[in-house]
C-alpha positions in Angstrom: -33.3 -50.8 -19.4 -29.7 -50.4 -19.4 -27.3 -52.4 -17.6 -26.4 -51.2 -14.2 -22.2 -51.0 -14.4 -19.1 -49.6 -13.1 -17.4 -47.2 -16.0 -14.7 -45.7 -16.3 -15.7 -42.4 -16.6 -18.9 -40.4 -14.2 -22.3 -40.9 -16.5 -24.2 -37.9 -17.0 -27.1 -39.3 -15.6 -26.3 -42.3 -12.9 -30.6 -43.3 -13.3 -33.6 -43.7 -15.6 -36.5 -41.1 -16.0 -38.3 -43.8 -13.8 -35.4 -43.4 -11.1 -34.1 -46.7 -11.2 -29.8 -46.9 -10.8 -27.9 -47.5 -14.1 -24.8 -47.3 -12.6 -21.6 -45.0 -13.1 -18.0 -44.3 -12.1 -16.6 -45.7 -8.8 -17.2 -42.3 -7.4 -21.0 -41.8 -8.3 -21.2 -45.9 -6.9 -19.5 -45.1 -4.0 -21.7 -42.1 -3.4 -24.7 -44.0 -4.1 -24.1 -46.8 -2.0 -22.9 -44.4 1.0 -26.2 -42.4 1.1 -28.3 -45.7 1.3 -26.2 -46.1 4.2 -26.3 -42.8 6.0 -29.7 -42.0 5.0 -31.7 -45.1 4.7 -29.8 -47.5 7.0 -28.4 -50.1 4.6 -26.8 -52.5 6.2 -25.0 -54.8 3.5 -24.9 -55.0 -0.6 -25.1 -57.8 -3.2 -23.4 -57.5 -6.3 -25.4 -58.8 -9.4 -24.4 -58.9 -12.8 -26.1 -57.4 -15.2 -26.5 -60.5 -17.3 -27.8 -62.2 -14.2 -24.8 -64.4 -14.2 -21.5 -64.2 -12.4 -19.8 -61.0 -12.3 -16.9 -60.7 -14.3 -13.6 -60.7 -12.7 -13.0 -57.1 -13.9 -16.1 -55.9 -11.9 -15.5 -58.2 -8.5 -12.2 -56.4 -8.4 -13.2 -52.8 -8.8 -16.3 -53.9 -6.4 -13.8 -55.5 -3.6 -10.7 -53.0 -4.0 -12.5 -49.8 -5.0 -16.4 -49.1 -4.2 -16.3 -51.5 -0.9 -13.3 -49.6 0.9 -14.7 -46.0 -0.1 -17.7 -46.6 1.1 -16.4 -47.7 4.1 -13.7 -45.5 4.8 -17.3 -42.8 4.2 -19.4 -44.1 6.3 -16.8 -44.3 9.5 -16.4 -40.1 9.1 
């Protein structure tokens, strides 16, 4: 399985042939997480490294200053 991340660049394919999320751009994250929202009612996210240890500092930042406000700023549309 590959390692769900934020790139820098939109993946061509953003899950697995079993449908499972591999990640992608801050875009295809922020559209991910804002249709859990709107169409399944998610109410709140944890952020897990892939490596099932700390996220780095690179990813916390995108995560906090990026994906959270976008989806945000979405979801109140």
């Amino acid at each position: 399985m590959r390692a769900r991340r934020i790139t820098d660049r939109p993946l061509p394919a953003t899950r697995d042939r079993d449908g499972r999320w591999l990640g992608g751009s801050v875009a295809q994250w922020v559209e991910e997480l804002t249709g859990a929202v709107l169409e399944y009612g998610a109410s709140g996210f944890t952020l897990f490294a892939a490596d099932h240890g700390s996220p780095g500092s690179t990813t916390l930042s995108r995560w906090a200053q990026e994906i959270a406000p976008a989806v945000r700023e979405a979801i109140a549309k």
